[in-house]
C-alpha positions in Angstrom: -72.8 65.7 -10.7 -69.9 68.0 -9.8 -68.6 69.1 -13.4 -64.8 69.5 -14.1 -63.6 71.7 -16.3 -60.0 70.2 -15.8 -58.2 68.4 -18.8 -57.9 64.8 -17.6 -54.4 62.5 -17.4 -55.4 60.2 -20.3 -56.6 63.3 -22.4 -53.3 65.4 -22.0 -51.4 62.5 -22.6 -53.9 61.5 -26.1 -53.6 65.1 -27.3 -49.5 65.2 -26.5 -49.5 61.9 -28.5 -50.8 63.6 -31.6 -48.2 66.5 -31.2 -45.5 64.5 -30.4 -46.2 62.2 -34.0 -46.7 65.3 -35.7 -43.3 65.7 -34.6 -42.1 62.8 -36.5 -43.4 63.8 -39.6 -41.9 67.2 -39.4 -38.4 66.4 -38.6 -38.7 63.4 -41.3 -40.4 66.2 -44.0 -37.1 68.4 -43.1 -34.3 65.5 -43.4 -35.4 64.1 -46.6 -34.7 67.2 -48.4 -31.0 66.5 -48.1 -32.1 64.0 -51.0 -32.6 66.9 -53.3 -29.9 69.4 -51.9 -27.0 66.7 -52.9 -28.1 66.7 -56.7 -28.1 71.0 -56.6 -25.6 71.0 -54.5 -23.6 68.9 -56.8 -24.5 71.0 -60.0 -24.3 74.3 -58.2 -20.8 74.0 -56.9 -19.7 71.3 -59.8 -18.3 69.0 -56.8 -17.6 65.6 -56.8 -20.0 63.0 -55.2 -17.5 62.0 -52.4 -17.7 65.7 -51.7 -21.3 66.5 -52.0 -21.8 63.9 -49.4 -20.6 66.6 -47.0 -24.2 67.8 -47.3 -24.9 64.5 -45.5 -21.8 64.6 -43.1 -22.5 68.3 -41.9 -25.9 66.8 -41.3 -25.4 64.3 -39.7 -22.6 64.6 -37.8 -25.0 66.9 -35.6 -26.2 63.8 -34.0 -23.0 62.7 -32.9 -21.9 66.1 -31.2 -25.6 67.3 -30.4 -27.2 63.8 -28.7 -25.7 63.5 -25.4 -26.4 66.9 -24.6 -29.4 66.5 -25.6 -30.3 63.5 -23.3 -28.7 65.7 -20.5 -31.2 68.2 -21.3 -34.2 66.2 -21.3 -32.7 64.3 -18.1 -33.0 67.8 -16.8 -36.0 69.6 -18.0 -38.4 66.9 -19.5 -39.7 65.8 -23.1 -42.3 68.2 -23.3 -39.5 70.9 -22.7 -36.6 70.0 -24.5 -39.1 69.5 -27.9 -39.4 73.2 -27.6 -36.0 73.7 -27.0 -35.4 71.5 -30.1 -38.0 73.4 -32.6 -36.5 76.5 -31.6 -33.3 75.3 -32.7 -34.3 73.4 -36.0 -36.3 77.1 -36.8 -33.2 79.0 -37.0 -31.2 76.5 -39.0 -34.0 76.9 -41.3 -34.0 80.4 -41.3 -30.0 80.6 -42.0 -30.7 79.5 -45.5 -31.6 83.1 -46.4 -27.5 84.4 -45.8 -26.0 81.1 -46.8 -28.0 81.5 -50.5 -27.4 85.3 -50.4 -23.7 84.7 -50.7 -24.0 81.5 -52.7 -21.2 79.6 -50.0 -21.3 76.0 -50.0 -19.9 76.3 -46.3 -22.6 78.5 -44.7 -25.4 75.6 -46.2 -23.8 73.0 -44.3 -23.6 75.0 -41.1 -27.1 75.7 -41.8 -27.8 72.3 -42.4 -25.5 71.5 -38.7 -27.9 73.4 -37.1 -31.1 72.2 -38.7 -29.9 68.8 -37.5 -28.8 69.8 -34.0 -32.3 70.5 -33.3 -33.9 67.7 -35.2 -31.1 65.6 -32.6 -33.0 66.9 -29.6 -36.3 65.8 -31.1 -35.3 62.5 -32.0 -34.0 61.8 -28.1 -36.8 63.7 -26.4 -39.9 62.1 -28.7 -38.6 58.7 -29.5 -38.7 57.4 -25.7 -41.7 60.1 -25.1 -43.8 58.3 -27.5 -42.5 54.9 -26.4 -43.7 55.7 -23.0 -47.3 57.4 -23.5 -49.3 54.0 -23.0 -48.7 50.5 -22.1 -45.0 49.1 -22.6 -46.5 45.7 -23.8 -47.2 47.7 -27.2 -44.2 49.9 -27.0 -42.7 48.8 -30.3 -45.8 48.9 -32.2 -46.9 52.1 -31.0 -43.2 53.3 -31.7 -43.7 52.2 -35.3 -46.7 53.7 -35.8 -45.2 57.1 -34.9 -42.1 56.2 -37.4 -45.3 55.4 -40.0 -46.2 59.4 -39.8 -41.8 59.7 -40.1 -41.9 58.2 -43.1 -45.7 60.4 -44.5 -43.2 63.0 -44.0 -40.5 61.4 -46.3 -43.1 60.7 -48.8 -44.3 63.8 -49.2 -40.8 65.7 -48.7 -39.3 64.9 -52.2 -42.2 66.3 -54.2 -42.2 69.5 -52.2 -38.3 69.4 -52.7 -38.5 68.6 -56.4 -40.8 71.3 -57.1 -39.1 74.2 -55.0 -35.4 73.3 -54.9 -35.2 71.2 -58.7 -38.0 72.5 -60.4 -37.9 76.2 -59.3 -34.8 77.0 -61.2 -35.5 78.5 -64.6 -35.0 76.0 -67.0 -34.1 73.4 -64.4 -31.7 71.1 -65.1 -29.0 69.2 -63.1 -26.1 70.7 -65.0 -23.7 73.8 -64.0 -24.7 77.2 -63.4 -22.8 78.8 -67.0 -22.9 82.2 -65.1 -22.0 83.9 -62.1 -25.4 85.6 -62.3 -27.5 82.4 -62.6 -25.6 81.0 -60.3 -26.8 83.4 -57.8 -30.4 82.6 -59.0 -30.1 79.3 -58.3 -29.1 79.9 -55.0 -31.6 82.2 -54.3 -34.4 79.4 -55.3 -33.3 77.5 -52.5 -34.3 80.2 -49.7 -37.7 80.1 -50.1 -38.5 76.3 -49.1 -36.6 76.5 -45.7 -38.2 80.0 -45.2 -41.8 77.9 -45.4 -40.1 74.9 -42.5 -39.1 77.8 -40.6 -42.9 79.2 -40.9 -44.4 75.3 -39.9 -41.8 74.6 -37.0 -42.7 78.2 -35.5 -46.2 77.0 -35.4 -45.2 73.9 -33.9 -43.2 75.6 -31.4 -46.5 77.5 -29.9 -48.4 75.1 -29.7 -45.9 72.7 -27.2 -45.2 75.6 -25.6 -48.6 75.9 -23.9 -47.2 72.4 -22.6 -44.8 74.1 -20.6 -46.0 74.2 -17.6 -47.1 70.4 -18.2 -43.5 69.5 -19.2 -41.9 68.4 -16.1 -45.4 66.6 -14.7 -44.7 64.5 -17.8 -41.6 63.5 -17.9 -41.4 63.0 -14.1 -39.7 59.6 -15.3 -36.6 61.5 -16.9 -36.1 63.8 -14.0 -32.7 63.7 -12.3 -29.5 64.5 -12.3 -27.0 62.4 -14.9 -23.5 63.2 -16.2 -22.5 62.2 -19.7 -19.9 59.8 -17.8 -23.3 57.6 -16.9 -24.3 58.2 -20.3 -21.3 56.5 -21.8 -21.5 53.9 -19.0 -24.2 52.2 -21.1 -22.0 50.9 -23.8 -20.8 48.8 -21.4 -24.3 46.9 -21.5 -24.0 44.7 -24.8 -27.6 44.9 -26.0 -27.4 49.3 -26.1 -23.9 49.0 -27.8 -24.4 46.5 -30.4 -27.9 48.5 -31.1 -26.0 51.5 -31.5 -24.0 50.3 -33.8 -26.9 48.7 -35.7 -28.1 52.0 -36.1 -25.0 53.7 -37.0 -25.1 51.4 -40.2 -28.3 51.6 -40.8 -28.8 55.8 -41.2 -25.4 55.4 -42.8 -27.6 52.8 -45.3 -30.2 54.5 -45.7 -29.1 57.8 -46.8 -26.6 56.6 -48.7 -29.4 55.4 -51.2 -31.8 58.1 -50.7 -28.8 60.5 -51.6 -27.8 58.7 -54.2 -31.1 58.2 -55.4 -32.0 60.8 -57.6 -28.4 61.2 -59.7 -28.7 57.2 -59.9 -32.4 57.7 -61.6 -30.6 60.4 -64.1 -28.2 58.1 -65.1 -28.4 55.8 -68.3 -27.2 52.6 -67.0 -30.8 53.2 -65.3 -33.7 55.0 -66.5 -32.4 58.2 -67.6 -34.9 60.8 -65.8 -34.4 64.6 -65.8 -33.5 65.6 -62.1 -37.0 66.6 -61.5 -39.0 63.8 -62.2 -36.2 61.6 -60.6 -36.5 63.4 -57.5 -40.1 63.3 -57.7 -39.6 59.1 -57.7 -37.6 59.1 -54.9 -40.6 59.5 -53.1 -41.3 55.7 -53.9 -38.0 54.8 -51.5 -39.5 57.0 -48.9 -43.2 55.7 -49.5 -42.3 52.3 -49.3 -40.9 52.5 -45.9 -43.7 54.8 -44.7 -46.4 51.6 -46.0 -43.7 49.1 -44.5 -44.0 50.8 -41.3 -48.1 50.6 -41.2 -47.9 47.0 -41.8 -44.7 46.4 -39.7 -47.1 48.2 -36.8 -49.9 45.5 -37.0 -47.4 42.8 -37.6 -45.7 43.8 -34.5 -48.3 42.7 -32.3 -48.4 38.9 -33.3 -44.6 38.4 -34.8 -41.3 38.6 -32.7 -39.3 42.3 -33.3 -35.8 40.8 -33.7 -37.3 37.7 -36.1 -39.1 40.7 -38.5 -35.9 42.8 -38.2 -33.8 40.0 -39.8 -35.9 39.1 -42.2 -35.9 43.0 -43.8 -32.2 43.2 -42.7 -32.0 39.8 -45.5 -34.2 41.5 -47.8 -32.8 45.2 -48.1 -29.5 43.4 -48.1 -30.4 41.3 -51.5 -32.3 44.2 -53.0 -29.0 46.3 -52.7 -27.0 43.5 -54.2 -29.8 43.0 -57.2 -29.7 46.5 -57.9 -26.2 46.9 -57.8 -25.9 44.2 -60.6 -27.9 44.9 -62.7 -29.2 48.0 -64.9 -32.2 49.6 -66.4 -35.6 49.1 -64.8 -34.6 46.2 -62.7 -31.7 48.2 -61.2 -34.5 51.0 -60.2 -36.7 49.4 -59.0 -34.4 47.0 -56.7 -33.4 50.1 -55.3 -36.4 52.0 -54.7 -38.2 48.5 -53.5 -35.1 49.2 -50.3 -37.4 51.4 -48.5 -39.9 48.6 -47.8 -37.5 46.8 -46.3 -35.9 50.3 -44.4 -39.2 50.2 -42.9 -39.2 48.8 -39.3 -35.3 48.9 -38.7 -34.8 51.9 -37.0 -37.5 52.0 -34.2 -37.3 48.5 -33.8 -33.4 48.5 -33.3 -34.3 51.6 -30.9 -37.0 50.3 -29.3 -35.0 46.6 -28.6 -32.0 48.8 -27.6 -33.5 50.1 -24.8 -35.9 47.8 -23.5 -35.0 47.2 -20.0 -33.2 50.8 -19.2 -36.3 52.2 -17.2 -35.3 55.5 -16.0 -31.7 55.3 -17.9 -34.1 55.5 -20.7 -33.0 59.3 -22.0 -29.5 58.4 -21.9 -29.9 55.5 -23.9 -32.5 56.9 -26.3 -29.0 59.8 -26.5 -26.1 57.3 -27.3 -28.5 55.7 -30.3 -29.2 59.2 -31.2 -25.7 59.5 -31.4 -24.9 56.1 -33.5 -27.1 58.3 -36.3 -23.3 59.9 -36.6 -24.1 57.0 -39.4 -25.2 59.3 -41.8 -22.3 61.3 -41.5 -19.4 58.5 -41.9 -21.2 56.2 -44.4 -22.3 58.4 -47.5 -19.0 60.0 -48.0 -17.6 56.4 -47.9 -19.8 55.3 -50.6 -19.3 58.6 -52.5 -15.8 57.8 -52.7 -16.4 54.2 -54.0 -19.1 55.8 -57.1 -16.2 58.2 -58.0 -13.4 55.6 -58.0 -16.1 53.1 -59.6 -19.7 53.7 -60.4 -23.2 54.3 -58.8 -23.9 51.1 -58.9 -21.0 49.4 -57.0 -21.4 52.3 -54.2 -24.8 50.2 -53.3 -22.5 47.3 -52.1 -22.0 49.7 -49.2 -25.3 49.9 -47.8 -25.7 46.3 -48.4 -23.1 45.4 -46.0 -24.4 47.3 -43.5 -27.6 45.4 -43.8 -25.8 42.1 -43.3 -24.7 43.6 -39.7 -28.2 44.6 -38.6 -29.2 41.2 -39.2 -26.6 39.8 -37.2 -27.9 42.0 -34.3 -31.3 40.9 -34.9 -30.0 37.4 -34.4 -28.4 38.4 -31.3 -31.2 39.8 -29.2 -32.8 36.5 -29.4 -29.7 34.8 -27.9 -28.7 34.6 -24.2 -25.7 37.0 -24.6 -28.4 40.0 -25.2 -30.9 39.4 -23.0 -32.7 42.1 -21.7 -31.3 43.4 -18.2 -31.3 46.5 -16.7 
């Protein structure tokens, strides 16, 4: 027997699996400490909600500038390539939280934050096809789920590690006010060290695809040729990729508009009247919910249609929104927090039913839904608005709508007018 010392196809392509869902818990582990930014963010600079959300828009609005490019890029280089590419980037967004708390400047954390999420934008076009496409397409949206699943471990875990170091690391924490120019400074500082630790972990990660380098374009052979963002755009024209995108516009705008609002509706008294750190330790229960909604949505997956089990959370995170939004104390909590369950599936299900049927047009679709998460950006402000004209509670009328339009879409991928065609 001749030995072989070579790693085989199906090995590089089960260990690159691993690394790419490690992926997805990282970039999930980074964007859910916007959650507990917008409560110190709020206090810090004494802003308003409508413009705290600008934590979200700066965010977010990376995706709608950064995804195109970014499924140029990958057109060009590869997955395997362009993650790197992306890590690098997300690293040194992390890293420019060191100036922006040294001169205690709202402005500089949201260009931090910009660049944080330009690179996560890469990752989400290069991985979420990439994984979509490392085994069988038959199980596609399962396996695409699963990966979300390790998202959402990442979201879980996020707000406990945010509570501790960016609520609870503040002598004396507590939501209110800075009374001082020097404590404000302190409070600043205590939110360098966190993002200094990413910076550390996405490093790491960055090694370790690099020795994929070389691998990279034997990979993504698939994604390999030349595309202007003209053909890009072209796919709107193609009804089930533009009605997707737009299903996920509302949905990132939904979901962050809760988990922002999460933690200051947890403090308030019309619910259960937490102090910010135990409140942002309990928005881990959003987070969780969709991360265990995403294990089961996995298996279900394989035996129940994807647009019949995308309605059905679309009805339910629509009614839990509404239940909340009507009602107070425990009830109003825990209608709220019960959301994520329903979050679970929707957004690698709408991706995953978005662009079945591209083949090789597959990166450019994967950017223009990368794009639609420009829904984060446009959304939270809007419901910021309505809690300052209003209250917290009528803001979650927001998110609900947009849950009413996902299930619309749901409905129309099972109808003749979206049928899957290249």
């Amino acid at each position: 027997m001749v030995s072989d010392n070579r790693v085989s196809p199906n090995e590089r392509t089960g260990v690159l699996r691993v690394c790419v869902v490690g992926l997805f818990f990282l970039w999930g582990f980074s964007t859910v400490l916007n959650d507990t930014l917008v409560p110190r963010f709020k206090a810090l600079f004494a802003l308003s909600y409508a413009q705290v959300m600008l934590t979200q828009f700066a965010f977010f609005l990376a995706y709608f500038i950064c995804s195109v490019p970014a499924g140029l890029l990958v057109a060009r280089i590869g997955y395997v390539r362009s993650i790197v590419v992306g890590l690098a980037i997300m690293t040194g967004g992390c890293l420019l939280f060191v100036p922006a708390a040294a001169s205690v400047l709202y402005t500089l954390f949201l260009v931090a934050l910009f660049v944080v999420a330009a690179g996560i934008s890469v990752l989400q076009v290069a991985a979420n096809p990439f994984i979509a496409q490392l085994g069988s397409p038959a199980t596609s949206h399962s396996r695409l789920n699963l990966a979300q699943a390790f998202n959402s471990l990442g979201t879980f875990v996020g707000p406990y590690f945010g509570a501790w170091l960016i609520l609870g690391a503040i002598p004396g924490a507590s939501a209110g006010a800075p009374s001082t120019p020097i404590e404000r400074a302190q409070q600043a500082h205590a939110l360098q060290l966190p993002f200094v630790i990413i910076a550390g972990v996405l490093a790491v990660a960055l090694v370790v695809f690099a020795t994929f380098w070389n691998r990279g374009k034997l990979v993504a052979s698939a994604t390999e040729r030349q595309a202007g963002i003209g053909e890009a755009f072209a796919l709107l024209r193609r009804p089930r990729t533009a009605l997707g995108a737009l299903a996920i516009f509302v949905y990132v705008g939904a979901e962050v508009t809760i988990g922002s609002l999460m933690i200051n509706y947890l403090m308030s008294t019309h619910t259960l009247g937490l102090a910010a750190v135990t409140a942002g330790r309990m928005v881990s229960l959003y987070w969780g919910g969709a991360m265990v909604g995403r294990l089961i949505g996995s298996a279900l997956l394989r035996r129940v249609n994807a647009s019949v089990l995308l309605a059905a959370c679309a009805i339910g995170a629509a009614l839990l929104a509404t239940l909340s939004g009507l009602s107070a104390g425990v009830l109003a909590a825990a209608a709220a927090l019960a959301v994520g369950l329903c979050n679970s599936i929707m957004f690698p299900t709408i991706f995953s039913l978005s662009i079945e049927g591209l083949g090789e047009r597959a990166p450019q679709g994967a950017a223009l839904l990368c794009l639609a998460i420009v829904g984060g950006a446009v959304i939270p402000p809007l419901a910021g608005k309505v809690a300052d004209l209003s209250s917290l509670s009528v803001s979650l009328f927001v998110p609900a709508l947009c849950y009413v339009w996902i299930c619309i879409f749901a409905v129309l991928t099972r109808t003749r007018a979206l049928a899957i065609r290249a």
